[in-house]
C-alpha positions, -999 to +999 in steps of 0.1 A: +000+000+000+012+032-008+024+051+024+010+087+008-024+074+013-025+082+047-022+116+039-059+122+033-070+106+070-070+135+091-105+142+083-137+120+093-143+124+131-126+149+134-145+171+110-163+190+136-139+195+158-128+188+188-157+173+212-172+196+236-170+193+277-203+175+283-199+151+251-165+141+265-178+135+299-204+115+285-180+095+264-154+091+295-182+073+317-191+054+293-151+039+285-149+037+324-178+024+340-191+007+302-227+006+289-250+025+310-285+043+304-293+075+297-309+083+328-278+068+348-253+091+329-275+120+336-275+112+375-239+108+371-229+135+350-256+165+367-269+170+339-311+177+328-318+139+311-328+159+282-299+175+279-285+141+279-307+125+261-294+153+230-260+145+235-264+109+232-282+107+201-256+135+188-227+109+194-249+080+179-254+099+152-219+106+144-211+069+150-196+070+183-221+052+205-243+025+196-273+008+216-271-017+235-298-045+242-327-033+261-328-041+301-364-053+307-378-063+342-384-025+363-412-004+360-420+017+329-407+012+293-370-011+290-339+009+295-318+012+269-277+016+280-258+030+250-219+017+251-188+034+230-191+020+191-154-005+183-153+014+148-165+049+158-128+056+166-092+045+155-062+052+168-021+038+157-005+035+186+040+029+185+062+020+206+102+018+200+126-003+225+156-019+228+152-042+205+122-040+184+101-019+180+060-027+174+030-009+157-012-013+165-042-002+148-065-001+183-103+006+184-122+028+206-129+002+232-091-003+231-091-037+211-062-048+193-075-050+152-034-053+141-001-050+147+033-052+134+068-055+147+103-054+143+136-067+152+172-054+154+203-050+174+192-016+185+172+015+174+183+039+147+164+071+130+164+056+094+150+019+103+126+032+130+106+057+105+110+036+072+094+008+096+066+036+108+060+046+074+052+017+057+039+002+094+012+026+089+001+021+055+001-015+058-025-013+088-046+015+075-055-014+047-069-034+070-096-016+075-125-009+053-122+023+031-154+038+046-132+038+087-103+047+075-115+086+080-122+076+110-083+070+124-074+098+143-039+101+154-005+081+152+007+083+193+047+072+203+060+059+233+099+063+234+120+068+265+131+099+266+166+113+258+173+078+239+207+096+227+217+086+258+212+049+255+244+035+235+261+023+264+230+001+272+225-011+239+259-017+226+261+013+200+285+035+195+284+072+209+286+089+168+254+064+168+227+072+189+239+111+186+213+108+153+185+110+179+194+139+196+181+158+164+151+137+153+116+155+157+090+127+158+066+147+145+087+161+120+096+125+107+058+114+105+047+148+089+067+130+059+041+107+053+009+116+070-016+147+081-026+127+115-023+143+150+013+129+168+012+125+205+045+121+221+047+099+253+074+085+274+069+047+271+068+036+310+041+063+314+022+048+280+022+013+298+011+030+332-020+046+308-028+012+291-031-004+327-052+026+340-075+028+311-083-009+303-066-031+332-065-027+377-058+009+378-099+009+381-096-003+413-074+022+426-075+062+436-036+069+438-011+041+427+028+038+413+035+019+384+066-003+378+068-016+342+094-039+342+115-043+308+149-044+293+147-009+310+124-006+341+101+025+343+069+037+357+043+059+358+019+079+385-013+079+387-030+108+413-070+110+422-078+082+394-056+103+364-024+094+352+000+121+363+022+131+334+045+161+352+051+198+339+077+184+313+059+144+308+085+130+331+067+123+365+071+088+374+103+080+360+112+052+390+136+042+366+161+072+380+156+061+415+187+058+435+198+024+448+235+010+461+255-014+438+271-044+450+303-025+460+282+001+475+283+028+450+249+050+443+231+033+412+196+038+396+171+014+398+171+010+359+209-006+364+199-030+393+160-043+380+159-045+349+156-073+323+190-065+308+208-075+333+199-113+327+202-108+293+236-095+299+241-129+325+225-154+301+252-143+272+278-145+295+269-183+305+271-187+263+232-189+263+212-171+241+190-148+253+166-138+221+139-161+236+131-138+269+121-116+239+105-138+219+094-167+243+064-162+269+084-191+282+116-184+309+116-222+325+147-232+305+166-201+320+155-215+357+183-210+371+196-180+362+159-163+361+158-170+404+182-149+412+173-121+389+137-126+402+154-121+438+172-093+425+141-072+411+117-079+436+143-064+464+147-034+449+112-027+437+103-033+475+128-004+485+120+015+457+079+010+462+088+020+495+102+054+486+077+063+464+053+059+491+077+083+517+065+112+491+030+106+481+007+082+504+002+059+475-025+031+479-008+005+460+019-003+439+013-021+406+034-040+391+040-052+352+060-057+321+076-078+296+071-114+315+060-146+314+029-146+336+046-170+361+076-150+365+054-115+368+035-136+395+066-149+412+082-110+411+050-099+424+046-126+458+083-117+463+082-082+466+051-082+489+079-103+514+104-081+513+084-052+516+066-072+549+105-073+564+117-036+552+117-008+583+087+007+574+083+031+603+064+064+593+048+051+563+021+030+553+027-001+535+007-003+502-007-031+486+017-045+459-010-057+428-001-070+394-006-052+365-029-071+336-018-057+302+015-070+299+039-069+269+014-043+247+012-023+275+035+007+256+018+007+225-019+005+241-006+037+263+006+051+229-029+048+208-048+065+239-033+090+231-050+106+203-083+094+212-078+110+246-073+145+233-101+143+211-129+126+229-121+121+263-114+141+293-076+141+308-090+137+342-110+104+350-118+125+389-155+118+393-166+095+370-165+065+389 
């Protein structure tokens, strides 16, 4: 497919603009409490039923909502709930790590329609947007010509200041210096009209599991997102806190003591890297944590990482919690489901035995949306901006 014909998709929904205040609340009770009748959102919202009963035919009418089945059994005429319509809203969502990087065509309900992905040694300008580009064009075609208007933005999740990442990744300095000029939105200006939303990728996962996993359940939560790099996110009075410049909750940067007692970040002590690094020392390959939703064959050197992690998440969890009275800490990532299980049990131990004197332990919780958690985060982006409201305070 020819990459230029994403050019003409920045039309469609978004043809009369942006969606006003009481149409995004509307919409945003709807994605987070799910199909509910008008007289229920009106109770909700404070609004006149008549004024909501406006709105929602409005949003069915520009293909947003749909009806669902009528709830018979009370008093009076059947209640109809109206739920968020899969097609009434697209959104590409990207994410680029350390070594691949992965692409999703996402629906408004936050399904999954496709994806693509790619391998390589480590990230570099030229492969990353030649792999967006035709990424892009290649899902677009999947969907019938009459949605494809209906795609509204391209979101990215990248850790910030990737320049700095050669060290990690094996590249050379003169390398990874190419990033330090790239403008995202520059790059994908080449090729298409759509909105770009920037995000840093542990704060993309920490959206992913507040919008569609746990972070329901929860008021104020930390978020460790444990990959080749860990990360994190915030999330304050049921919003995911982003920071003045997008960098709140980088737990990442959190200090720690290495082995000979030296000040080190928690990204150099818990991260999947580091038994990468081990398993290519012992001569064993390690392209399978990658690829593999299986670790058993790395038992033995998978314990002792595990032991590792779950130590310093405690401590870290911990800190977090000296600074803002967090409820509970989540906890998710790359990993086999045992192993996120095992990483989970072990750092509610540690924490039990850690001096926790002036503080309040929280509960430590496992995240639920796993390895797409970056690029989930990514294609909320756009649909955010444009039909949702930023703060979720209230709706629940």
């Amino acid at each position: 497919m020819d990459g230029s014909k994403i050019r003409t998709l920045s039309g469609g929904v978004n043809q009369s603009g942006l969606r006003n205040h009481n149409e995004r609340l509307l919409l945003s009770m709807l994605q987070r409490n799910g199909p509910l009748p008008g007289s229920d959102l009106a109770r909700l919202a404070g609004l006149s039923p008549q004024t909501v009963s406006v709105i929602l035919r409005k949003l069915e009418k520009d293909g947003l909502l749909q009806r669902g089945k009528p709830v018979r059994g009370k008093v009076g005429k059947p209640s109809v709930p109206m739920k968020l319509a899969p097609d009434g809203v697209f959104s590409i969502g990207v994410t680029i790590g350390r070594r691949n990087a992965k692409i999703i065509l996402m629906d408004f309900t936050g399904v999954v329609r496709a994806e693509r992905s790619i391998g390589f040694q480590y990230p570099l300008p030229h492969e990353i947007f030649a792999f967006l580009r035709d990424g892009c064009a290649d899902l677009v075609g999947v969907l019938p010509q009459k949605l494809q208007d209906r795609i509204c933005g391209i979101g990215i999740a990248a850790p910030f200041e990737l320049w700095n990442w050669h060290e990690m990744v094996g590249a050379s300095a003169e390398e990874f210096a190419l990033w330090q000029d790239v403008s995202f939105r520059e790059e994908v200006a080449e090729f298409s009209d759509l909105p770009v939303h920037i995000v840093n990728d542990a704060t993309a996962a920490c959206r992913a599991e507040h919008v569609y996993g746990r972070g329901k359940e929860f008021r104020d939560y930390a978020y460790f997102f444990v990959a080749a790099f860990v990360g994190g996110g915030v999330v304050l009075d049921h919003s995911v806190f982003e920071g003045h410049q997008g960098n709140a909750g980088a737990l990442g940067s959190l200090r720690s003591v290495g082995p000979n007692g030296e000040s080190r970040q928690l990204i150099d002590i818990a991260s999947i890297h580091l038994l990468e690094a081990r398993l290519a020392e012992v001569g064993l390959d390690p392209s399978a944590l990658w690829t593999s939703g299986d670790w058993s064959p790395y038992e033995r050197y998978v314990e002792p990482w595990i032991r590792q992690t779950a130590q310093e998440l405690a401590k870290a969890a911990l800190s977090t919690c000296a600074v803002i009275d967090f409820e509970a800490i989540l906890i998710d990532g790359g990993l086999p489901a045992d192993v996120k299980r095992t990483l989970v049990e072990r750092t509610r131990r540690y924490i039990s035995n850690q001096d926790t004197r002036g503080l309040i332990p929280p509960q430590i919780e496992a995240g639920e949306i796993g390895h797409k958690a970056r690029e989930i985060g990514a294609a909320c982006g756009p649909i955010w901006s444009q039909f949702l409201l930023k703060s979720n305070a209230g709706l629940t």
